[in-house]
C-alpha positions in Angstrom: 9.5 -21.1 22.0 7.5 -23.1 19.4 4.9 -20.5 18.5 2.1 -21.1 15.7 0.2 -18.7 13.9 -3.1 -19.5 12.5 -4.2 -17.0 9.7 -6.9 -16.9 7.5 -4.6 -15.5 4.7 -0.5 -15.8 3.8 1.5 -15.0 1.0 1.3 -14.8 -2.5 -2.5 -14.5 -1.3 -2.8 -10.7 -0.7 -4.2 -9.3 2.4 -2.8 -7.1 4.8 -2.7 -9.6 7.7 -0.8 -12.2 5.8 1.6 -9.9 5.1 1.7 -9.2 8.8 1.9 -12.9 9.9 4.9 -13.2 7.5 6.5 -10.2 8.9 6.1 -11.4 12.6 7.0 -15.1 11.9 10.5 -13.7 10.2 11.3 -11.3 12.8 10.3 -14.1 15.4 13.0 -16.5 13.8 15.4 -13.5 13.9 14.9 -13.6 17.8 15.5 -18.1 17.7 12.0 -19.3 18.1 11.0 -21.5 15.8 7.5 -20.5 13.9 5.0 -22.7 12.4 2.3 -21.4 10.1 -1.2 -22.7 9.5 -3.3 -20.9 6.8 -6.1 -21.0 3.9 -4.6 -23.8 1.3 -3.8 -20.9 -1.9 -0.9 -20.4 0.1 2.2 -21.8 -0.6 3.1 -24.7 1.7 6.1 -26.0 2.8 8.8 -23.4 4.0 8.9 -19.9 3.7 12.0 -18.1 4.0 13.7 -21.4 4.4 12.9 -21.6 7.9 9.0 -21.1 8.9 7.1 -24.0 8.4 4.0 -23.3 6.4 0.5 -25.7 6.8 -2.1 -24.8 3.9 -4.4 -27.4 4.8 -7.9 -24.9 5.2 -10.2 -25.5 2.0 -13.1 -23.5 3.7 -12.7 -22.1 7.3 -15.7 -24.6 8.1 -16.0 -26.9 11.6 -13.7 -29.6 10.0 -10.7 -27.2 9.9 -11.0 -27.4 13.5 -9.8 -31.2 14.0 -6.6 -30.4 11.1 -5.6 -27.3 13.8 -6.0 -29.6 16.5 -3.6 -32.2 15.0 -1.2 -29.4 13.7 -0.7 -27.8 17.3 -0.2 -31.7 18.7 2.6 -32.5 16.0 4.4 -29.4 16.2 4.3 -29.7 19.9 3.6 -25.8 20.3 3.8 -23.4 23.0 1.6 -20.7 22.0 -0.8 -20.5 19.4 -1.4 -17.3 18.3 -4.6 -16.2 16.3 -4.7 -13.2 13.7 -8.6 -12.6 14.0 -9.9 -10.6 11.0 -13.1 -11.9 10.3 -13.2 -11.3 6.4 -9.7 -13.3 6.4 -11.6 -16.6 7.3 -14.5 -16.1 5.0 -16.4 -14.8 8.1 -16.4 -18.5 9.3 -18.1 -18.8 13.1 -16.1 -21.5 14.2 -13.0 -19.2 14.9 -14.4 -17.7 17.5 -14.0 -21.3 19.6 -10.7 -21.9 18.6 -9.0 -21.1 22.3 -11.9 -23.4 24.4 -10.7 -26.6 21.6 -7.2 -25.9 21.8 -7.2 -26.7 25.8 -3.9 -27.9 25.7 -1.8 -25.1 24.7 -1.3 -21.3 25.3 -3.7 -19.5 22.8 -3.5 -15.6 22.3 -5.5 -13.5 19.9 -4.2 -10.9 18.0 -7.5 -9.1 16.6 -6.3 -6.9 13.6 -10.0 -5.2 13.6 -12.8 -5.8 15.6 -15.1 -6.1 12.6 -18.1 -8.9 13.3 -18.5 -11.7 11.5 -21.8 -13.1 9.9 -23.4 -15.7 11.5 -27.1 -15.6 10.2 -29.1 -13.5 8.9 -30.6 -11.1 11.8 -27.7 -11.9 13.6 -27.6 -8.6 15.3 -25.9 -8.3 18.5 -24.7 -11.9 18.2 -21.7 -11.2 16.1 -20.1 -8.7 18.9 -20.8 -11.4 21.4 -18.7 -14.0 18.8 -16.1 -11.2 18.6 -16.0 -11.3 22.3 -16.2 -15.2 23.0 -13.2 -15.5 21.0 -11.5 -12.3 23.0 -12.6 -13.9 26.7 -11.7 -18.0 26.1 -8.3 -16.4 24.5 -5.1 -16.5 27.4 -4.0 -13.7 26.2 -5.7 -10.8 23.6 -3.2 -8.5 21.7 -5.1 -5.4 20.1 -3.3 -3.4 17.0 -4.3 0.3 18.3 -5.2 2.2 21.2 -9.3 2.9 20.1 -9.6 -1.5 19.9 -7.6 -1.6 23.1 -9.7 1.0 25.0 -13.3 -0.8 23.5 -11.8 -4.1 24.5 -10.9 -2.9 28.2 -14.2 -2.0 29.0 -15.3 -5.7 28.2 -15.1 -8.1 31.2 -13.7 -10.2 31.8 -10.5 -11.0 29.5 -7.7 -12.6 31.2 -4.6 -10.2 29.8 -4.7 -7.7 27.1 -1.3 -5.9 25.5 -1.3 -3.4 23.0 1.0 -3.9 20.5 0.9 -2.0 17.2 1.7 -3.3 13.3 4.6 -2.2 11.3 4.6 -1.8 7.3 4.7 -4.6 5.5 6.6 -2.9 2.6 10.0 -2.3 3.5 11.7 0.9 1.9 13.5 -0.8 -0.7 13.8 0.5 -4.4 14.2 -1.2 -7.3 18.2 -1.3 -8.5 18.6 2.0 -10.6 15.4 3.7 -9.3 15.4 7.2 -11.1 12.1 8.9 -9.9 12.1 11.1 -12.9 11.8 8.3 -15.1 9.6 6.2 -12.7 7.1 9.1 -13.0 7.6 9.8 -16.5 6.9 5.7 -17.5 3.7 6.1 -15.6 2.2 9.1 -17.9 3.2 11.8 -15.8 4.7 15.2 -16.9 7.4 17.0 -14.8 4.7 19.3 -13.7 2.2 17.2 -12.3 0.7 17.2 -8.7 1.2 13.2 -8.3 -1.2 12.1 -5.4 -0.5 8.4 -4.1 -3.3 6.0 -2.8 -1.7 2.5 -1.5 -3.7 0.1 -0.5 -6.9 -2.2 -1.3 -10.6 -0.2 -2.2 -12.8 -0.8 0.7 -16.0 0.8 1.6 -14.0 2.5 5.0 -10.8 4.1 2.7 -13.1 7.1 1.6 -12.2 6.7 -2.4 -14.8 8.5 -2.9 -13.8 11.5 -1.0 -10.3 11.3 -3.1 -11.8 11.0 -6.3 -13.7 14.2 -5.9 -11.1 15.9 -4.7 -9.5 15.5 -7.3 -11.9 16.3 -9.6 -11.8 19.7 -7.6 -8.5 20.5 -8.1 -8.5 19.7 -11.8 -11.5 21.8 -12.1 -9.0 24.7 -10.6 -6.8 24.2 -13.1 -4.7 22.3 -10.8 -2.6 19.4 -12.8 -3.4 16.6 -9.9 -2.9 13.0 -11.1 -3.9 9.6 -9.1 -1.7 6.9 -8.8 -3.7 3.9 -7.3 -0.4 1.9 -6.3 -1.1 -1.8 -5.7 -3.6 -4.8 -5.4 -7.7 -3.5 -6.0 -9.3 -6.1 -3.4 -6.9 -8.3 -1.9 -8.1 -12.0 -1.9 -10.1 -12.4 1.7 -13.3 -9.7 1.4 -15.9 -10.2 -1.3 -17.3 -7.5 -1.0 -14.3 -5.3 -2.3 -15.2 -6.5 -5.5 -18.4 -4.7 -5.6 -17.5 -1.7 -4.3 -14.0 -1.7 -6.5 -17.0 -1.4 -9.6 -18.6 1.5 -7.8 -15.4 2.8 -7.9 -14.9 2.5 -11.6 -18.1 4.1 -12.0 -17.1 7.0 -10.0 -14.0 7.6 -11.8 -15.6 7.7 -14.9 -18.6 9.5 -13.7 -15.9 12.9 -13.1 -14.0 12.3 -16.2 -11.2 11.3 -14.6 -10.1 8.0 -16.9 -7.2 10.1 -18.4 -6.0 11.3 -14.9 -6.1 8.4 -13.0 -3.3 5.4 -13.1 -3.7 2.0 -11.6 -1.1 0.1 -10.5 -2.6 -3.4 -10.3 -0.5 -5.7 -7.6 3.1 -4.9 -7.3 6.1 -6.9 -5.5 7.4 -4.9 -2.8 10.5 -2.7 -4.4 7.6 -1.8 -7.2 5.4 -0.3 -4.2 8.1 1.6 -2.9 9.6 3.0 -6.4 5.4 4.3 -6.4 5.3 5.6 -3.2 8.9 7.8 -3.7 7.3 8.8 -7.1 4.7 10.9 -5.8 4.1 14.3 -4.3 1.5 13.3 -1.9 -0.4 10.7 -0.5 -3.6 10.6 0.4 -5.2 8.6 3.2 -8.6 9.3 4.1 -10.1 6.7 6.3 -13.9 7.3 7.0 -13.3 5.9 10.0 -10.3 8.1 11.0 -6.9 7.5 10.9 -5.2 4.6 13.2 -2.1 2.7 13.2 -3.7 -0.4 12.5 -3.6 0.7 8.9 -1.2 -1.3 7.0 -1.1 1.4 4.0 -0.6 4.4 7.0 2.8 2.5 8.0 4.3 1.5 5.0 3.9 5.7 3.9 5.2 6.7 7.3 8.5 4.1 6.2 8.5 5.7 3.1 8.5 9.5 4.4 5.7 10.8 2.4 4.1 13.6 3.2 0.2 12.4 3.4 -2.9 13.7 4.3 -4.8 11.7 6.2 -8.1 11.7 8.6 -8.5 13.2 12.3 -8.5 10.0 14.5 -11.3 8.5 16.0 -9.4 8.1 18.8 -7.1 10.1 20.4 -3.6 9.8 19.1 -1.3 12.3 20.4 1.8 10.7 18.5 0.5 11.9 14.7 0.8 15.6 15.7 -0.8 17.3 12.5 1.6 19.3 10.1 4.8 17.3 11.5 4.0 13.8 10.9 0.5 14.1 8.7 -2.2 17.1 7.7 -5.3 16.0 9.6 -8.6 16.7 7.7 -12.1 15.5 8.8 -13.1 12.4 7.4 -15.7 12.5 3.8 -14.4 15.9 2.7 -13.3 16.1 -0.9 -13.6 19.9 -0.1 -10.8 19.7 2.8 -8.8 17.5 0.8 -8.7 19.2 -2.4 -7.9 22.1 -0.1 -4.9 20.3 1.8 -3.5 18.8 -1.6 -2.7 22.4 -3.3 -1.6 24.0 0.5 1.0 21.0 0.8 1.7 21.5 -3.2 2.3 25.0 -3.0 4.6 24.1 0.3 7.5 21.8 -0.8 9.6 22.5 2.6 6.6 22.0 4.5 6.7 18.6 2.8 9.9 18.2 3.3 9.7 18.5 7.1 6.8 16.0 7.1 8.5 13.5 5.5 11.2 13.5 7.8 9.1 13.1 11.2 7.1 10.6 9.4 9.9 8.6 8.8 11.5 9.4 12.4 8.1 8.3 13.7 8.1 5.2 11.7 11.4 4.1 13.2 9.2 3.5 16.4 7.2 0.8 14.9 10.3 -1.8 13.7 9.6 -5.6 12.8 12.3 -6.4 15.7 10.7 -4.7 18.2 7.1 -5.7 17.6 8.8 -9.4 17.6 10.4 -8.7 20.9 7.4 -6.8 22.7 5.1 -10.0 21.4 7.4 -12.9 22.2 7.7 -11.0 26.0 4.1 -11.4 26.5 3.8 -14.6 25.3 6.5 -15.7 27.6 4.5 -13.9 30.6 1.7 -15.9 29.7 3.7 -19.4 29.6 4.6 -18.9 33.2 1.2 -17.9 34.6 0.0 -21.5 36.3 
């Protein structure tokens, strides 16, 4: 097949679904179809990987992108277009949400990483769900990321096909040559006795820093030797309003007198997030919105088997069985979480054990098998008259 992939964001920008997109489009050329790309122009064009074929032709997600995606799908000749739909990835533009009725002459499927709304106008209201769901029902096909999206989705009629298919991590367990985590640690600031808890990912208003911070400020006050280590990129390229909440964040930390115990990363190639993620102790995770496996940041410490506390789901998710693959807490307690970081301290084979399921767990969710699940279902589609 000759499959495109429109995405409002692709490496070196940083944002969760490029990395995604590139993950997909390399895994997809692993199974022989060939993979065209057609993304926000601070991309780099040309070819990625020596063989995906990279566009970076959109200057501002507005209505005149749509004739340059027009032309792109003619020239290529393509057989399935594939969306990733994140509305903060394409500057919450409104003209996404017609792509599939303009693109009449090819398959179009939506992969919807989130079903966040976009702005339209102010007072918008309702509006933006019914955008969000224009784009799900002119769409051949709708792929959701996790079962809570899949069930909402369902319930909507009518959408012609929809397939759950989940995301893998888009860091692959790979150390740097001559990793030593002793002297990883130690070249952060970190003594041999510290409680190292990990945070990996971009701050956002949904992550529940704030939760984190105090916990940690809770332990310390216990005479606890907890340390952060904020591992990677503060707030990714696509959504503004990370910014503003990345300086609430500041405040916070220096609010609890926590500058001294508190380590920031900053944006890190891929072996540099993984030599982080094997330095610490812990990681914590906790989503506001409870934990799902459309997290980027969940998978890649599932890869890495680390033993991370994270929030109960929103949905059910009978695979993350707590105290074998996670320790559930309820979402915006830095009381639960400062309780669950000295339990699992005080437990290293508990920890242990963790690790192992959640690696075992995240050998489920492979780049090669997502490929194969998505290029099945795009093949179903091509054959429906």
């Amino acid at each position: 097949m000759k499959i495109g992939q429109i995405t409002g964001e692709y490496p070196p920008m940083q944002g969760g679904v490029g990395a995604f997109t590139q993950e997909l489009s390399r895994a997809m050329l692993a199974l022989g179809h060939e993979t065209y790309i057609f993304t926000d122009h601070r991309a780099a064009a040309g070819l990625d990987n020596d063989r995906v074929h990279i566009t970076a032709d959109a200057h501002s997600w507005g209505w005149g992108t749509l004739s340059r995606i027009r032309r792109w799908a003619q020239a290529h000749a393509l057989d399935v277009v594939n969306i990733q739909y994140q509305a903060a990835a394409y500057n919450m533009a409104a003209f996404v949400h017609i792509l599939p009725v303009r693109l009449d002459d090819v398959r179009v499927v939506t992969t919807f990483h989130d079903l966040l709304v976009p702005y339209l106008f102010p007072k918008a209201g309702p509006l933006r769900y019914q955008a969000v769901l224009t784009l799900a029902r002119s769409s051949d096909g709708v792929i959701v990321t996790n079962r809570g999206d899949r069930e909402r989705l369902a319930s909507e009629k009518p959408i012609a096909s929809l397939r759950h298919i989940p995301i893998g991590s888009n860091i692959r367990p790979a150390l740097p040559a001559d990793y030593n985590r002793e002297v990883w640690r130690a070249a952060l600031g970190f003594q041999p006795g510290d409680i190292v808890v990990g945070y990996f990912g971009f701050l956002n208003a949904s992550k529940g820093i704030e939760a984190l911070l105090h916990s940690v400020k809770i332990t310390r006050d216990r005479a606890l030797p907890v340390k952060l280590l904020m591992i990677g990129g503060r707030t990714g390229t696509s959504d503004p309003a990370n910014i503003i909440y990345a300086r609430e964040i500041d405040d916070l930390v220096e609010e609890l007198d926590l500058l001294d115990h508190v380590h920031w990363t900053g944006f890190v190639d891929g072996p540099a997030v993984s030599g982080h993620l094997m330095a610490t102790d812990l990681v914590a995770l906790p989503y506001r919105d409870g934990v799902s496996f459309r997290r980027g940041s969940l998978m890649a410490a599932l890869a890495h088997g680390c033993t991370i506390i994270t929030t109960h789901p929103d949905v059910d998710t009978p695979e993350l069985v707590s105290d074998k693959h996670v320790r559930l807490i309820p979402p915006d307690s830095s009381t639960a979480l400062a309780i669950a970081i000295e339990d699992l301290a005080d437990n290293p084979d508990l920890c242990t054990q963790m690790g192992r399921s959640a690696r075992d767990l995240a050998a489920q969710f492979t780049w090669d098998n997502i490929a194969a699940q998505t290029a099945a279902y795009f093949e179903d589609l091509l054959v429906i008259p």
